[in-house]
N, C-alpha and C positions, 0 to 999 in steps of 0.2 A: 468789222472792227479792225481798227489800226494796231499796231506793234508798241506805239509810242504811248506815253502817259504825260502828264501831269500830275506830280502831288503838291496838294496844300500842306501846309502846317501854321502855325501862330509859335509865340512867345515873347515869353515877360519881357523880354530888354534888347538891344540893338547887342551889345554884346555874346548875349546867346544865340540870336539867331546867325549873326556872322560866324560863331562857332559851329553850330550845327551845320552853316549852308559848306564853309569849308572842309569838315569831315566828309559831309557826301560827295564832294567832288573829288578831293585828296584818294576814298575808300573806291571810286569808279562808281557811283550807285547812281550820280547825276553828269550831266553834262554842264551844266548850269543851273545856277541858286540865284532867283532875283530876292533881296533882301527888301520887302516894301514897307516904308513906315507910316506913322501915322493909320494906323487901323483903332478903330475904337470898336471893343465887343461888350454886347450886352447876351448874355448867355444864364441858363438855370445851372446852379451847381449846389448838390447836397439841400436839396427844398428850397435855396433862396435865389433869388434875383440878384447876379453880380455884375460888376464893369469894370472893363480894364481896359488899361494903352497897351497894344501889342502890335509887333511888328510879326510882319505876312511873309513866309516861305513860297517859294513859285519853286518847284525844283522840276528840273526838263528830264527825263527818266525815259527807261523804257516798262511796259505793263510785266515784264518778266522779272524785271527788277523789286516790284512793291515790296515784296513781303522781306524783304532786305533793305531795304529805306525805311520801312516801319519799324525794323527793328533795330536799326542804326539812331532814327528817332526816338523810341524810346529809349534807349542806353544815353543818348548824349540833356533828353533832356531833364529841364526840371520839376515839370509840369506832372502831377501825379496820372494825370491821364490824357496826354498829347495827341492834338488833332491831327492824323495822318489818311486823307482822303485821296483818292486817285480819281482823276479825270482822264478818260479814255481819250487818244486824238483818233478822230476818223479820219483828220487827211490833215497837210502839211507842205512846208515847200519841200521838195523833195531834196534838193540840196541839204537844208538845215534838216531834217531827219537823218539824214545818212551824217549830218557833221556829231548826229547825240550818238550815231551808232559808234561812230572811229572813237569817240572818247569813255565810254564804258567797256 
């Protein structure tokens, strides 16, 4: 296993996720927030079948960092229970690994 992560997240609106993605870089928890729009989720919530427009967090992290990114995520968002998933990197350029390292 690699050192490096990726987390997802989602949210309601282009203005919260450029909040959130700047708190994690501002707080050192990322190196980079890709803000992607146009995401359409259909997801179960509370028994029903919902859908929403949400925009997509890509935050470049490291796996040491998660439980500090999740928890930065939930304090900033709105969402009563905000997606915070980590995807393990098994490998990388080794330049841009070491650029997420200098910036956390």
């Amino acid at each position: 296993m690699g050192e490096h992560a990726v987390v997802i997240s989602t949210a309601g609106s282009e203005d919260e996720a450029r909040r959130i993605a700047s708190a994690l870089v501002e707080r050192r928890l990322a190196a980079c927030v890709n803000v992607v729009p146009g995401i359409h989720s259909v997801y179960r919530w509370k028994n029903a079948i919902e859908q929403a427009e949400e925009w997509m967090l890509v935050v470049k992290t490291r796996r040491d960092r998660f439980d500090d990114v999740r928890a930065a995520i939930r304090e900033l968002h709105s969402y009563e229970l905000p997606e915070a998933v980590m995807l393990e990197l098994s490998a990388g350029d080794p330049r841009y690994l070491a650029w997420i390292d200098s910036c956390l």
